[in-house]
Phi, psi and omega in degrees: 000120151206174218291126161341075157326165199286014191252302202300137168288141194251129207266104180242140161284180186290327203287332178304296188330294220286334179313301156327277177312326184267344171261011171287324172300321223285333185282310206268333158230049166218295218278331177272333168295305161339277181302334195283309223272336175305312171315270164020276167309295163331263177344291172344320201277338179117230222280115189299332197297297222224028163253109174335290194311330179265324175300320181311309183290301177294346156303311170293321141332302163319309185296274161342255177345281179306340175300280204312336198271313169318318199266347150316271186297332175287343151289292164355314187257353195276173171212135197248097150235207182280144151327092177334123187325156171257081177264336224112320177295053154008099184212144185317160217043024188242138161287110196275114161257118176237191188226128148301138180321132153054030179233141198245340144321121189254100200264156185229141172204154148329102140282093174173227191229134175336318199308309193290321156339294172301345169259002161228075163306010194266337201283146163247079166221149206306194154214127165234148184284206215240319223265342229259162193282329141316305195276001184275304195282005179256320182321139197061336182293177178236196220241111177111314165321138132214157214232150154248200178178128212269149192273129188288015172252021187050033143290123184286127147258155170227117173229161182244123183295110162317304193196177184176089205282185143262132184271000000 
């Protein structure tokens, strides 16, 4: 699978985007104050070396942060558009189902970014990106194509698009 780069774009419906913004408002002004008054109290107590409560606040901070600074950027990178037609086609946000060349087993995935993932956390399923050598060779085929596409240990794979959901 793999990861977005800092270049790449990340594909959102509005309804994500907007998700995304409220949960980002919701880090930088409820959960980071929440913690600062927590540092605070903690700081009260005296001798900082051997207080749980303030490494803990400060952990969390930590935490926080690299959260609010992930979520910075994946707006910096998202583009908002419609949800993908349920045509068939194959394109980012569609759950994409294939078959392998001579495998009668069928794997199901994300086409798209880790990102869109973080906002239902209830969905489990793989991701692989648009940019990725699979998913660049799937991108436009339909339900019935089959495609190949060399595997980055350089081997030709050949899988047949199975199915192709809007996610």
């Amino acid at each position: 699978m793999s990861q977005p780069t800092d270049s790449e774009t990340i594909w959102v419906t509005q309804e994500a985007y907007d998700r995304l913004v409220v949960d980002l408002d919701h880090l930088k002004n409820v959960v980071l104050d929440d913690i600062t008054a927590k540092i605070a109290s903690a700081r009260e107590e005296g001798d900082l070396k051997e207080n749980g409560g303030y490494h803990a606040a400060r952990e969390e901070q930590g935490k926080t942060k690299a959260r609010i600074d992930q979520l910075e950027a994946m707006l910096r990178k998202a583009e908002v558009g419609e949800k993908p037609a349920d045509d068939g086609l194959v394109e980012a946000g569609m759950i994409v189902t294939i078959r392998f060349a001579g495998d009668d087993d069928t794997e199901q995935f994300l086409l798209g970014s880790r990102e869109l993932l973080s906002l239902d956390s209830s969905v489990e399923i793989d991701v692989y990106s648009p940019t990725s050598p699979m998913g660049a060779a799937l991108q436009g085929k339909k339900v019935g194509d089959t495609v190949s596409y060399d595997a980055p240990n350089g081997s030709t794979i050949s899988v047949e698009v199975v199915a192709a959901k809007p996610f």
